[in-house]
TORLO-226092 format. One record per residue: residue in one letter; residue number from 1; x, y, z of N, C-alpha, C, O, CB in turn. Coordinates in pm, 1 decimal, m for minus. Glycine has a CB too. Layout:
@res->A&n->NUM&n_x->X&n_y->Y&n_z->Z&ca_x->X&ca_y->Y&ca_z->Z&c_x->X&c_y->Y&c_z->Z&o_x->X&o_y->Y&o_z->Z&cb_x->X&cb_y->Y&cb_z->Z
...
end
This chain:
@res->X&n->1&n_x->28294.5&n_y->10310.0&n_z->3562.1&ca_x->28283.5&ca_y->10447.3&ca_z->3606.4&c_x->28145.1&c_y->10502.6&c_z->3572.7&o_x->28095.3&o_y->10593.2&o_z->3639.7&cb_x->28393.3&cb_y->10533.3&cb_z->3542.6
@res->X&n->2&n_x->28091.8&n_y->10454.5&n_z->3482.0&ca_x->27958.8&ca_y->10559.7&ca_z->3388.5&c_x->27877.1&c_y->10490.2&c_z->3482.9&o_x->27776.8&o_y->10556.6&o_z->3509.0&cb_x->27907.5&cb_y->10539.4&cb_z->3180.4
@res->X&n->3&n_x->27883.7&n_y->10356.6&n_z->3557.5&ca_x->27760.0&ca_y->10263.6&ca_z->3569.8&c_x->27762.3&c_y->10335.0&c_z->3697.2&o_x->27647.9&o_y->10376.3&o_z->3715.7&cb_x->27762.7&cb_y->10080.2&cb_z->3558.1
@res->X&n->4&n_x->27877.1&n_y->10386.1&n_z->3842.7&ca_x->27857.3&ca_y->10460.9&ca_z->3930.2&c_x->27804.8&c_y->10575.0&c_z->3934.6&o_x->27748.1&o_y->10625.1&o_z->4031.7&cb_x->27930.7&cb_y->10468.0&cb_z->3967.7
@res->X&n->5&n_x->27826.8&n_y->10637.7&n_z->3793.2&ca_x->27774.4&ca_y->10748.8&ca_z->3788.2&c_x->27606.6&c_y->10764.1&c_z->3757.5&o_x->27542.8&o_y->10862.6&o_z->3794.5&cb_x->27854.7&cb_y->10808.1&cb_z->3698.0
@res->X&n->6&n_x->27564.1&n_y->10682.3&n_z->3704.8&ca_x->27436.9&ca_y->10659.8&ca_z->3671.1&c_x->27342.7&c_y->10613.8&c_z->3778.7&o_x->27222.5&o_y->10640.1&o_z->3776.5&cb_x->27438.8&cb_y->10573.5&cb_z->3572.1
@res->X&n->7&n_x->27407.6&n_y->10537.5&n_z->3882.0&ca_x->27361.1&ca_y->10487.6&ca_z->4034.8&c_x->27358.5&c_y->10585.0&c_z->4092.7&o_x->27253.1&o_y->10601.0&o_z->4154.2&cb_x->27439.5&cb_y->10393.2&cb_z->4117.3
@res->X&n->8&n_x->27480.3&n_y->10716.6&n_z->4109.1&ca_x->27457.2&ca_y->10809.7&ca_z->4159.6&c_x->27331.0&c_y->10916.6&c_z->4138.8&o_x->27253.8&o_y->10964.9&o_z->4221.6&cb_x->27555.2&cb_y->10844.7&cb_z->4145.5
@res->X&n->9&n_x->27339.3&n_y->10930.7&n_z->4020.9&ca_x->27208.1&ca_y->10992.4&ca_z->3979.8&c_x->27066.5&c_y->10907.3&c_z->3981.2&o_x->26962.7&o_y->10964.1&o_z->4015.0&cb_x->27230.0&cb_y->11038.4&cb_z->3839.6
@res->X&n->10&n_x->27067.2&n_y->10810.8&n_z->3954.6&ca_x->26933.7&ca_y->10752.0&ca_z->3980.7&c_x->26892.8&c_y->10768.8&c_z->4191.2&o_x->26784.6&o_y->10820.6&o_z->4218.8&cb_x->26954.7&cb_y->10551.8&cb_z->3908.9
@res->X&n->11&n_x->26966.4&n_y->10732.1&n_z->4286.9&ca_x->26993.0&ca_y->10766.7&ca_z->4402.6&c_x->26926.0&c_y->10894.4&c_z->4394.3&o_x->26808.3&o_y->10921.2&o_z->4418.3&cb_x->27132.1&cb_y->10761.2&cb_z->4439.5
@res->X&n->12&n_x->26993.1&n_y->10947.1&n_z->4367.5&ca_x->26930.9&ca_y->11105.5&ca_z->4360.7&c_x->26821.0&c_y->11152.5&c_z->4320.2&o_x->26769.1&o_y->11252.1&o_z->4370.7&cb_x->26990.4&cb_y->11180.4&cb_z->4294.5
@res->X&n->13&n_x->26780.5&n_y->11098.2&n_z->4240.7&ca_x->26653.4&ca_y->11099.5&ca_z->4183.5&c_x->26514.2&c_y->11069.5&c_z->4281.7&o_x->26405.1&o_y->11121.6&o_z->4304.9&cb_x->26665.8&cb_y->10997.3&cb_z->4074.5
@res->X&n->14&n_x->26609.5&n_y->10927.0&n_z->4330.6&ca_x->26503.6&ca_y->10857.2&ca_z->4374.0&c_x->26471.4&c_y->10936.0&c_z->4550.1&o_x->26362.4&o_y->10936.2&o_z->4607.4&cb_x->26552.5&cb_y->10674.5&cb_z->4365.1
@res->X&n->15&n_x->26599.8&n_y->10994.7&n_z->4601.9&ca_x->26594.4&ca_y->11079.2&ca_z->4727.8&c_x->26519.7&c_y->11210.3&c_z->4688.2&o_x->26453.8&o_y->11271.5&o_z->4772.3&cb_x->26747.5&cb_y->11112.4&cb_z->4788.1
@res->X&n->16&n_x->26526.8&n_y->11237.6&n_z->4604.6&ca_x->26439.0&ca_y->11413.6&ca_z->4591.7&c_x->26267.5&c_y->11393.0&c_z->4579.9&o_x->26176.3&o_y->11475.2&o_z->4588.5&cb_x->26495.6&cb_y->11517.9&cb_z->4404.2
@res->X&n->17&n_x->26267.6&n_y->11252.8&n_z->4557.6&ca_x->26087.8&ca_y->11211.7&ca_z->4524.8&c_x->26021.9&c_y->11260.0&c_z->4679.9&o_x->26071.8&o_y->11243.3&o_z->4791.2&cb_x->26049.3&cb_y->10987.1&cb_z->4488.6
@res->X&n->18&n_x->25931.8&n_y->11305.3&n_z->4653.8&ca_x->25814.0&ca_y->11322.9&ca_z->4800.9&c_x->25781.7&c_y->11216.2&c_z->4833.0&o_x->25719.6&o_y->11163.0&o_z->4741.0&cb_x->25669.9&cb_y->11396.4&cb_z->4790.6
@res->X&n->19&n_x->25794.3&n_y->11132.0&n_z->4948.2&ca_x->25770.9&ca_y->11056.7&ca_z->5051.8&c_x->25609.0&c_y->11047.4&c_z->5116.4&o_x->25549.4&o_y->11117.6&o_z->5198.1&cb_x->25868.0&cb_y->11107.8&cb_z->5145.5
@res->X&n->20&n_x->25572.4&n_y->10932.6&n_z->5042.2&ca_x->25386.2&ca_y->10960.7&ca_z->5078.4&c_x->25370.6&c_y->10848.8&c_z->5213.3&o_x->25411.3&o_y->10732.7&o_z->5217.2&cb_x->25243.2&cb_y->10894.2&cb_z->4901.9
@res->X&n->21&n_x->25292.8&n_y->10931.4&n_z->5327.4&ca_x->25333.0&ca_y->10889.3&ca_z->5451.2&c_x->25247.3&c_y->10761.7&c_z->5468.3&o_x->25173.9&o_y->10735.8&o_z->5372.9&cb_x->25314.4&cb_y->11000.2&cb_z->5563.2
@res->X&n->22&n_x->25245.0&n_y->10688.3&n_z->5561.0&ca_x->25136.1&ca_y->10573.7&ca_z->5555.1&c_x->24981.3&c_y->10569.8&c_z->5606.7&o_x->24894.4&o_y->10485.5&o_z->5584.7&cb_x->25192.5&cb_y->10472.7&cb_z->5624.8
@res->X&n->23&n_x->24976.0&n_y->10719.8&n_z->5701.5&ca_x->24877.1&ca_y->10716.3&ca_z->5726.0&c_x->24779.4&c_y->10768.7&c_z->5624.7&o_x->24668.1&o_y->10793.6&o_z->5670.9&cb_x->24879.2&cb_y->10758.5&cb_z->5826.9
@res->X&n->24&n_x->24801.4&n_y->10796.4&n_z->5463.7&ca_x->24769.2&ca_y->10874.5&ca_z->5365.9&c_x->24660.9&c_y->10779.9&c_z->5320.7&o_x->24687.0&o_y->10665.6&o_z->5358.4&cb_x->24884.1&cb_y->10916.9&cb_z->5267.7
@res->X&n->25&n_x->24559.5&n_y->10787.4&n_z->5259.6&ca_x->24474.4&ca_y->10723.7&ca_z->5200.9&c_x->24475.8&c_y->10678.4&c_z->5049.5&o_x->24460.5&o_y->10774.8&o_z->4974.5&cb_x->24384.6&cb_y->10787.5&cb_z->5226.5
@res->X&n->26&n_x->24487.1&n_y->10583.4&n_z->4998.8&ca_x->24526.4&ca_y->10536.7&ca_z->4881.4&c_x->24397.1&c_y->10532.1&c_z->4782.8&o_x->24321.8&o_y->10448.3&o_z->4832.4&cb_x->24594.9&cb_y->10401.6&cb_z->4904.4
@res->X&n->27&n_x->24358.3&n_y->10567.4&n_z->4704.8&ca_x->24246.5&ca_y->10512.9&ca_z->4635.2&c_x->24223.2&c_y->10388.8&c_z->4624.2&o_x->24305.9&o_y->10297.8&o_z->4629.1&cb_x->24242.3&cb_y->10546.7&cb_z->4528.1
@res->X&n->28&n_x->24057.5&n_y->10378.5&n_z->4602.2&ca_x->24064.2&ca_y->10211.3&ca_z->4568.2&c_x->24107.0&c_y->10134.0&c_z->4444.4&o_x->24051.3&o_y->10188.8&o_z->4349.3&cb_x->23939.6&cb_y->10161.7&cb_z->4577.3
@res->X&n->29&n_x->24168.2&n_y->10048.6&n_z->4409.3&ca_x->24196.4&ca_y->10022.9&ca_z->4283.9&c_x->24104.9&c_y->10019.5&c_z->4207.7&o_x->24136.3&o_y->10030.7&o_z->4089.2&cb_x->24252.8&cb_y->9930.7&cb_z->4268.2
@res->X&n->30&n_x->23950.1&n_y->10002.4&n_z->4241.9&ca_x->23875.7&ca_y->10020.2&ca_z->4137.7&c_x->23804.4&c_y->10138.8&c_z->4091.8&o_x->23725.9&o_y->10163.3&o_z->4000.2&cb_x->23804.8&cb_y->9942.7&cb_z->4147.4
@res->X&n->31&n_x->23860.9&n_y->10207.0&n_z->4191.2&ca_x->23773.4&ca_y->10406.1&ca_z->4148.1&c_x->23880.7&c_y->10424.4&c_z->4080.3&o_x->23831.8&o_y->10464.5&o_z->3974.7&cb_x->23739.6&cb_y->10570.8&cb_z->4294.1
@res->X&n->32&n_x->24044.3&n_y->10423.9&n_z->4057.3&ca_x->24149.5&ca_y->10410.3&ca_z->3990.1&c_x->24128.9&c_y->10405.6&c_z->3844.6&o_x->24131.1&o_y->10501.9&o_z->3768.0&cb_x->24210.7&cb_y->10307.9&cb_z->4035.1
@res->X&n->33&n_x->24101.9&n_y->10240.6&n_z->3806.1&ca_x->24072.1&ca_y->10208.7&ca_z->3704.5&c_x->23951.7&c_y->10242.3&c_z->3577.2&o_x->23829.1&o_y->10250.5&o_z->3570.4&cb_x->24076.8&cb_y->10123.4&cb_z->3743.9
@res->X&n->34&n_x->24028.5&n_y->10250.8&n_z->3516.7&ca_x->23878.6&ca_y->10277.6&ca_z->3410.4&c_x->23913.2&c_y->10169.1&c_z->3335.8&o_x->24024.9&o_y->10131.4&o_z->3300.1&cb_x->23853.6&cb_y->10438.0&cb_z->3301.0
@res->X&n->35&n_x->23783.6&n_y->10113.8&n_z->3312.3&ca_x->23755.6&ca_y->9962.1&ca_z->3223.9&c_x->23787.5&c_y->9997.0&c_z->3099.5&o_x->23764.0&o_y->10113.7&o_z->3068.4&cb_x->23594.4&cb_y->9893.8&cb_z->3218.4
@res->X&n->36&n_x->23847.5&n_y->9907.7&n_z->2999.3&ca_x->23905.6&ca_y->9917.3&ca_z->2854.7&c_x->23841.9&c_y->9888.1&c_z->2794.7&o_x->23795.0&o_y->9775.4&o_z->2811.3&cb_x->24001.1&cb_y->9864.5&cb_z->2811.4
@res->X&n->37&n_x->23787.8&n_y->9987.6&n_z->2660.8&ca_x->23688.2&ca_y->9953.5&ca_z->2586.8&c_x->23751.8&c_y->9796.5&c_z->2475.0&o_x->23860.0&o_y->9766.1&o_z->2424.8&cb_x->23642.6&cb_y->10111.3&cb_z->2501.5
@res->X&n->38&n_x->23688.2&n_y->9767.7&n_z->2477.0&ca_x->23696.6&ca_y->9650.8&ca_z->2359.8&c_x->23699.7&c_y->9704.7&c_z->2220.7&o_x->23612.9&o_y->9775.1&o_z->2169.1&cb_x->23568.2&cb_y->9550.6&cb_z->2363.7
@res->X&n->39&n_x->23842.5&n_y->9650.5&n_z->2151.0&ca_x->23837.0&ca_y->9724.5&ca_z->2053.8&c_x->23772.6&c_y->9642.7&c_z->1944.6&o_x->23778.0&o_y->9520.3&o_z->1956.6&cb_x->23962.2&cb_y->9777.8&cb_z->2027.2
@res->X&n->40&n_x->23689.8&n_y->9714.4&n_z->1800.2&ca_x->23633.3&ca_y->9640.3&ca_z->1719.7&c_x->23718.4&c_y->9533.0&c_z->1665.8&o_x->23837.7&o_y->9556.2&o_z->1685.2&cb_x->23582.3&cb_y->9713.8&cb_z->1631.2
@res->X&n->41&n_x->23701.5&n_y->9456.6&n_z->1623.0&ca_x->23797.5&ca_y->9374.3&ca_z->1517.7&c_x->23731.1&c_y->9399.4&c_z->1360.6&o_x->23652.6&o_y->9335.1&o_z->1290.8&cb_x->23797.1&cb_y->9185.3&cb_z->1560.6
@res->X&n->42&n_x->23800.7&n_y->9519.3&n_z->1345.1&ca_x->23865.8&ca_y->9567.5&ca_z->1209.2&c_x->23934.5&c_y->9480.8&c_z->1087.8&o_x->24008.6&o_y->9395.0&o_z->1135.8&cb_x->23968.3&cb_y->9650.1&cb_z->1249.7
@res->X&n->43&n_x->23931.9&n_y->9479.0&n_z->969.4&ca_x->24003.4&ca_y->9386.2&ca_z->905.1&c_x->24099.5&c_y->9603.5&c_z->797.1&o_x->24038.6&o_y->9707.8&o_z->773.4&cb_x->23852.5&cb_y->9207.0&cb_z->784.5
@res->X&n->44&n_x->24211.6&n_y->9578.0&n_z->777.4&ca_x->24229.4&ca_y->9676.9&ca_z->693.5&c_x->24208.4&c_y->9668.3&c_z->535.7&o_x->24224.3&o_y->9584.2&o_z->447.3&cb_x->24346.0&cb_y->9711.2&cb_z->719.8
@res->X&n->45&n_x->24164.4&n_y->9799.6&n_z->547.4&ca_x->24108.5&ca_y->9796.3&ca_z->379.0&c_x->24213.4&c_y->9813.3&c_z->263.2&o_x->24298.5&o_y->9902.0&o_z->256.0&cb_x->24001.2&cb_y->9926.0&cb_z->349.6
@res->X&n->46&n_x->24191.5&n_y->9713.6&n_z->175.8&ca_x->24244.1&ca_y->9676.2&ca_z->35.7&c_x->24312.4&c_y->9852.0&c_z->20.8&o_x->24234.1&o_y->9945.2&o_z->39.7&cb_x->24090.3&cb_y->9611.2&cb_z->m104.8
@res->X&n->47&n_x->24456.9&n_y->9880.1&n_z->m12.7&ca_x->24551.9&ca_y->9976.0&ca_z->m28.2&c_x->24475.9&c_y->9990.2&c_z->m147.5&o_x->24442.7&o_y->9891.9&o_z->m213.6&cb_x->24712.4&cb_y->9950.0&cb_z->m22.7
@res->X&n->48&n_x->24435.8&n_y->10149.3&n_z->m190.2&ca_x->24366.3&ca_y->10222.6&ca_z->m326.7&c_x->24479.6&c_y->10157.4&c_z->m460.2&o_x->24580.6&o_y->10088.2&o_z->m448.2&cb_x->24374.4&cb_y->10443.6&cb_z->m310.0
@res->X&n->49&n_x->24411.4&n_y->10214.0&n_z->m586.5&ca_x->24502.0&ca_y->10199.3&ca_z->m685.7&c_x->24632.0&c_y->10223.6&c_z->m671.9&o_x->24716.2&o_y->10134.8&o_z->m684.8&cb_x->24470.2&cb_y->10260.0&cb_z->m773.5
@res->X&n->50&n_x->24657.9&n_y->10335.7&n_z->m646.9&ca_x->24771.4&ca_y->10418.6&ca_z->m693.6&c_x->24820.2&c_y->10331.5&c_z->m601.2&o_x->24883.9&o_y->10238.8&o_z->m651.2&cb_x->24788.7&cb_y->10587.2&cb_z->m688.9
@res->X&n->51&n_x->24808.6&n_y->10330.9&n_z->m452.8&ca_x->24897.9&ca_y->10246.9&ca_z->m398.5&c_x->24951.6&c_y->10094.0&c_z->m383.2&o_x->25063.4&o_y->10053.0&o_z->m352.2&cb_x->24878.7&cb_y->10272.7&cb_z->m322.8
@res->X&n->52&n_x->24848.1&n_y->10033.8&n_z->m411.5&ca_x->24844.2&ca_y->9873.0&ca_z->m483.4&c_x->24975.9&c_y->9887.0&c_z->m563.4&o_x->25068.6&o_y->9806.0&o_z->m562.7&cb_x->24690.0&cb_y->9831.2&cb_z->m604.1
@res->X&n->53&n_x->24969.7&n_y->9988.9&n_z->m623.9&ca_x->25064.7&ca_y->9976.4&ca_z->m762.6&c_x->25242.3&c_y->10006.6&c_z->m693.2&o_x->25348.1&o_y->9946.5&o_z->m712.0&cb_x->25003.3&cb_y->10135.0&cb_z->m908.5
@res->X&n->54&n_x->25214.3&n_y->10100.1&n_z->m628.6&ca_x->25365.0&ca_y->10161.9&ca_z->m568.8&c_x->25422.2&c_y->10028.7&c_z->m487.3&o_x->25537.8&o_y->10000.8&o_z->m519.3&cb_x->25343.9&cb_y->10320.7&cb_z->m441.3
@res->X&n->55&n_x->25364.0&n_y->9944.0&n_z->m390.5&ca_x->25372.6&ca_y->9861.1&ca_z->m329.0&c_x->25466.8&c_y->9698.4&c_z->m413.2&o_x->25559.6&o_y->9625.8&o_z->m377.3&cb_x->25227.5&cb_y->9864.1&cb_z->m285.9
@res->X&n->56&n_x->25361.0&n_y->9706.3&n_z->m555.6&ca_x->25374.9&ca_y->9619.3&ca_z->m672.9&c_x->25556.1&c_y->9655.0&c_z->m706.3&o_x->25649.8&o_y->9577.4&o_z->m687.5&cb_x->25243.5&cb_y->9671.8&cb_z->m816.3
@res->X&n->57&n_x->25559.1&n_y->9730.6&n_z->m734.9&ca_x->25672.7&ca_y->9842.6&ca_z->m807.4&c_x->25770.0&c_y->9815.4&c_z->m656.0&o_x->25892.6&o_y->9805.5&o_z->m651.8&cb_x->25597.3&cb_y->10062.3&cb_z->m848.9
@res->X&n->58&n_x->25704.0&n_y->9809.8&n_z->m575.6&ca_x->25839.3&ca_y->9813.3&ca_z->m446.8&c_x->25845.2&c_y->9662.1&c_z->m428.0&o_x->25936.8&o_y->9633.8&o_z->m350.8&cb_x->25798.9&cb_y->9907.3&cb_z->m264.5
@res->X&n->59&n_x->25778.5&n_y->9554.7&n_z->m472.5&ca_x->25834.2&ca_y->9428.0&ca_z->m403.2&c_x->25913.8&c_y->9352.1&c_z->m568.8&o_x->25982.7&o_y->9250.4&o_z->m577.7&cb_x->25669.8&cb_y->9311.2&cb_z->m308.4
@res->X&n->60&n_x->25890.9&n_y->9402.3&n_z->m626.8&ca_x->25963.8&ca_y->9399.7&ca_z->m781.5&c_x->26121.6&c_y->9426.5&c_z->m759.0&o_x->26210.6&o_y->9348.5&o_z->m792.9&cb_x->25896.1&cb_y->9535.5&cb_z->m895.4
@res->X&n->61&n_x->26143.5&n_y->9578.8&n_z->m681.7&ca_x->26246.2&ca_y->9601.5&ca_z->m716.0&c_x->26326.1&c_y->9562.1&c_z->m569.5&o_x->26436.5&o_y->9614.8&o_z->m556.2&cb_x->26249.8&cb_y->9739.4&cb_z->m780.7
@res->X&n->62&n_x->26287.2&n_y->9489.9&n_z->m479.3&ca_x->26314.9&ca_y->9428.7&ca_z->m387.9&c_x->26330.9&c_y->9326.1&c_z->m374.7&o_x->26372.9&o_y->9280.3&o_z->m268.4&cb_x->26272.0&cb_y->9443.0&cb_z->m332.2
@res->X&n->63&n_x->26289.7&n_y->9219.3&n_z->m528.1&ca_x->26372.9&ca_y->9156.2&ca_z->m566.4&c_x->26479.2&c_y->9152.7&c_z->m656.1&o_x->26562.8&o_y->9063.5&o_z->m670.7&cb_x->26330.6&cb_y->9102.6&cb_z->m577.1
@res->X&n->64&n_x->26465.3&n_y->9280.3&n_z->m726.4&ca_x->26583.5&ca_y->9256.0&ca_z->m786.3&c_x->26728.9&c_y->9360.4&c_z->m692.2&o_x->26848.0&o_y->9352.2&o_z->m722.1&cb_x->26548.9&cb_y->9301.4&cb_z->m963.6
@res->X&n->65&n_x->26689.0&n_y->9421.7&n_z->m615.4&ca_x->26824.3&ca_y->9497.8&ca_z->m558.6&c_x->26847.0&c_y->9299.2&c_z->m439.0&o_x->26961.0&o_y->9253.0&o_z->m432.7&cb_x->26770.2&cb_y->9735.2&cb_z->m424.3
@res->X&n->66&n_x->26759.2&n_y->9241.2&n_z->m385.3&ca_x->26843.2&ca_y->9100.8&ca_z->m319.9&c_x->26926.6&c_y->9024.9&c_z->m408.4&o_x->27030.3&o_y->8965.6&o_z->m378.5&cb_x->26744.4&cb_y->8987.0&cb_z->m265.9
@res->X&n->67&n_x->26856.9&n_y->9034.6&n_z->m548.5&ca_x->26941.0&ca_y->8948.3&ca_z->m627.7&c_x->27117.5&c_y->9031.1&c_z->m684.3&o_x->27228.5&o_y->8983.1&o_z->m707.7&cb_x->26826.8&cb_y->8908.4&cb_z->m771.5
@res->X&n->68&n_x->27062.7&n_y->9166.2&n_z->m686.2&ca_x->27167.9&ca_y->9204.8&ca_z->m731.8&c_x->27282.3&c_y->9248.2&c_z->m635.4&o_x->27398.7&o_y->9266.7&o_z->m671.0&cb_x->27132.5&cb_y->9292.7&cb_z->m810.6
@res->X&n->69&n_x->27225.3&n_y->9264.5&n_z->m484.8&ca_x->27321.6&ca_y->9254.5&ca_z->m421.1&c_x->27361.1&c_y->9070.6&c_z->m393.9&o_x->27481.7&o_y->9075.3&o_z->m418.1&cb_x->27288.4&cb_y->9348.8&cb_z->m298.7
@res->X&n->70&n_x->27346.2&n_y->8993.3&n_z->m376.4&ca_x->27400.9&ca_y->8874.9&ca_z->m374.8&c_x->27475.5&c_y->8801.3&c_z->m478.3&o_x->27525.9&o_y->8689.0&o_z->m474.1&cb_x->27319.5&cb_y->8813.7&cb_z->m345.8
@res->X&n->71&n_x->27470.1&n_y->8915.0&n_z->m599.7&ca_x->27557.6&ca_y->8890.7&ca_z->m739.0&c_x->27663.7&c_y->8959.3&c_z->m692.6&o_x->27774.0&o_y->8913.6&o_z->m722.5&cb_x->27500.8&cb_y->8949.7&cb_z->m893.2
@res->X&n->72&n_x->27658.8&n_y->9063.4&n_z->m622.9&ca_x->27777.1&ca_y->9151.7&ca_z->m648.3&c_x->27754.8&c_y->9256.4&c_z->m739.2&o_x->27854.0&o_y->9323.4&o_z->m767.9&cb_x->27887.6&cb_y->9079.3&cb_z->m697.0
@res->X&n->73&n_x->27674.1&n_y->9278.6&n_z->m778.4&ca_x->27632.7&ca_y->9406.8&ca_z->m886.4&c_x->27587.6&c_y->9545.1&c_z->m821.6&o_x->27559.8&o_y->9630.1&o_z->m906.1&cb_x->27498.2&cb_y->9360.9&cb_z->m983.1
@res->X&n->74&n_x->27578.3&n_y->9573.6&n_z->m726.2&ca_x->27552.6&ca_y->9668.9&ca_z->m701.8&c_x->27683.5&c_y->9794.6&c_z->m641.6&o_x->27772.2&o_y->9787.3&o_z->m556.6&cb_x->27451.6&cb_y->9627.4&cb_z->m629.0
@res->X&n->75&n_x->27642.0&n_y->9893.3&n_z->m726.9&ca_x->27751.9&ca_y->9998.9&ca_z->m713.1&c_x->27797.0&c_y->10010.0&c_z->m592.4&o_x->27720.5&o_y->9975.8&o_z->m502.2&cb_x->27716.6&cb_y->10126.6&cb_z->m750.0
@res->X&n->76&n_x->27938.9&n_y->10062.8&n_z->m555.7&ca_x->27957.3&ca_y->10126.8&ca_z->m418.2&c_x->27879.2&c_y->10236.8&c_z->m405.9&o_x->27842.1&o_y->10313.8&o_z->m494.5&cb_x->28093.3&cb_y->10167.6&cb_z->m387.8
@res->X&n->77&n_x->27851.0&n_y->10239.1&n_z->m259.6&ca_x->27782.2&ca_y->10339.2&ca_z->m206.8&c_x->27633.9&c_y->10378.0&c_z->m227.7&o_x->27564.4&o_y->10477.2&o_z->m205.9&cb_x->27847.3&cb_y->10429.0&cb_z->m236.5
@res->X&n->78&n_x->27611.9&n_y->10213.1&n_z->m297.5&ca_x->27425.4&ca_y->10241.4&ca_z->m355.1&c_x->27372.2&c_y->10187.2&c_z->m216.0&o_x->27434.0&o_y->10106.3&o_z->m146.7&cb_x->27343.5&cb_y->10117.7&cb_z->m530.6
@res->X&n->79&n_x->27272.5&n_y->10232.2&n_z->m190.5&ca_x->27160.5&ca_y->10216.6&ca_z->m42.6&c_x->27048.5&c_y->10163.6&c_z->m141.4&o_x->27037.6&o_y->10182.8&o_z->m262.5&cb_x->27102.8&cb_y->10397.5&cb_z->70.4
@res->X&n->80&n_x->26941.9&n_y->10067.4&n_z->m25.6&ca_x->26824.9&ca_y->10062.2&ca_z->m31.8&c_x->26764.8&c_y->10144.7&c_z->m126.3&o_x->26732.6&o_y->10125.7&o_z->m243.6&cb_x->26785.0&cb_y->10077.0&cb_z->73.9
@res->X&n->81&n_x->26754.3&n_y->10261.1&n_z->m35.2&ca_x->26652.9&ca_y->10410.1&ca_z->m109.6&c_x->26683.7&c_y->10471.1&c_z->m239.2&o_x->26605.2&o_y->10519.5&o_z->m320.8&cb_x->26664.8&cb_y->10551.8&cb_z->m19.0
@res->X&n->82&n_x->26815.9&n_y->10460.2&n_z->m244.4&ca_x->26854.8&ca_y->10521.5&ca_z->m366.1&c_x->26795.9&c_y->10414.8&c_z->m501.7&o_x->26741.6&o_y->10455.0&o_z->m604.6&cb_x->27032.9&cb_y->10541.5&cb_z->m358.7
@res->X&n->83&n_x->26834.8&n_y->10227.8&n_z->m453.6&ca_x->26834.9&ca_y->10186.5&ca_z->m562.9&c_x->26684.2&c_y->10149.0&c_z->m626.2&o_x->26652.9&o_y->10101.0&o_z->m735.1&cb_x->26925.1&cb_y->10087.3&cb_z->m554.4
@res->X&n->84&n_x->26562.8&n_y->10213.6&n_z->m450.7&ca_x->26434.8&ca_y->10202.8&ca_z->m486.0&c_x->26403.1&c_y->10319.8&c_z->m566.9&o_x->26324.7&o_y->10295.1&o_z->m658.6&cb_x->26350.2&cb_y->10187.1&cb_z->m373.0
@res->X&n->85&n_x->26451.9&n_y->10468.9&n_z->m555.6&ca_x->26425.0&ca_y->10568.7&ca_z->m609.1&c_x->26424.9&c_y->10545.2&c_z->m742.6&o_x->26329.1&o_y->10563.3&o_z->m817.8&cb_x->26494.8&cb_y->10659.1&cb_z->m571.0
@res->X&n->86&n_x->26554.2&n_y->10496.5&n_z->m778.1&ca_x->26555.7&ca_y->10443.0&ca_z->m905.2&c_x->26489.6&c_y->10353.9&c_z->m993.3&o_x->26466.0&o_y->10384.1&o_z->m1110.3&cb_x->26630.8&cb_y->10411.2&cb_z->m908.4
@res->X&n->87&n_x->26459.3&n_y->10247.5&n_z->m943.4&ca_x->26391.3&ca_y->10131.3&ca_z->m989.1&c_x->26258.4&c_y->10187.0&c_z->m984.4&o_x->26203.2&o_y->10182.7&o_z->m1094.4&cb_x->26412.9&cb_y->9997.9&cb_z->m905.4
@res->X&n->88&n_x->26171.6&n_y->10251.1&n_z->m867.9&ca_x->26054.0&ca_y->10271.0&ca_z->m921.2&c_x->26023.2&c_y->10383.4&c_z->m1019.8&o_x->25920.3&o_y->10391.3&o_z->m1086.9&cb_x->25980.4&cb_y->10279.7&cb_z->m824.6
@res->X&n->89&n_x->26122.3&n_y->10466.7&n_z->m1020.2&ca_x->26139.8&ca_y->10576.5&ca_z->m1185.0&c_x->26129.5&c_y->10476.4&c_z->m1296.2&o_x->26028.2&o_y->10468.0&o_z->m1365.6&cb_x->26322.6&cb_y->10671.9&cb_z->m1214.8
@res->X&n->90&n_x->26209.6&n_y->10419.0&n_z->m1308.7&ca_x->26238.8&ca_y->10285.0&ca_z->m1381.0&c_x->26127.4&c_y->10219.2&c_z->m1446.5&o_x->26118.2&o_y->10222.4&o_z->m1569.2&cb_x->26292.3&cb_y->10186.3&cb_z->m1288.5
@res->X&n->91&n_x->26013.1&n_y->10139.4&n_z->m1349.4&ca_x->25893.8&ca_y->10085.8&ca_z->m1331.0&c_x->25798.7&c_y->10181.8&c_z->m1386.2&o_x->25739.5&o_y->10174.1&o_z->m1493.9&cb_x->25870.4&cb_y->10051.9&cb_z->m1194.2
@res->X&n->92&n_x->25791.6&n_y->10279.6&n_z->m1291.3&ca_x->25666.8&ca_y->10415.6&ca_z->m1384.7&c_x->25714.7&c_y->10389.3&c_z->m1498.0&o_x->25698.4&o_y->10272.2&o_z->m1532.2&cb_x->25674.1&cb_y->10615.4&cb_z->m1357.7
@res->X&n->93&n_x->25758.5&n_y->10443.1&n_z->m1556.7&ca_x->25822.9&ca_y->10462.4&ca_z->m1698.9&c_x->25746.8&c_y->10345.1&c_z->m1795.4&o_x->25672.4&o_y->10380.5&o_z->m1886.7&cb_x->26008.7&cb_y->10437.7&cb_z->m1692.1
@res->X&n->94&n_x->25770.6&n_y->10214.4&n_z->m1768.7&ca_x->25744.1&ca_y->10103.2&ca_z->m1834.4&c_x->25652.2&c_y->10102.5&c_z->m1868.3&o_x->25610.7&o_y->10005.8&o_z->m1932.2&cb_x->25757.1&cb_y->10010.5&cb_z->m1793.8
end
């Protein structure tokens, strides 16, 4: 039913479009186009302290929430975020 209904409206869609006649003049594809600049090849720069460190602190506790979910240790209803919120409180601290 939804998939007729969706044909119906696309139909419709496609009947309300303006009709460009053939004797109309098309641009040329190349007055069209604008040439793509080449982009530099960039390398990204080394993440600052502070963030080096948060990153450190997040693949730490990303191993231990895999390990601890594949133990079975992790509380009901603990998420990702919560058990990173925690762990990197955790980590600062240390």
């Amino acid at each position: 039913m939804l998939k007729h209904v969706l044909t119906a409206a696309l139909a419709a869609a496609l009947l309300s479009l303006p009709v460009q006649s053939s004797n109309a003049q098309a641009p040329a594809p190349d007055a069209a186009a604008k040439p793509a600049k080449p982009r530099a090849a960039t390398a990204k720069p080394a993440p600052s302290g502070g963030r080096a460190a948060m990153l450190e602190r997040q693949k730490k506790c990303g191993v231990e929430w895999r390990e601890a979910k594949a133990g079975g240790k992790v509380e009901k209803g603990m998420t990702w975020p919560k058990f990173w919120s925690a762990c990197n409180k955790r980590l600062k601290g240390a």
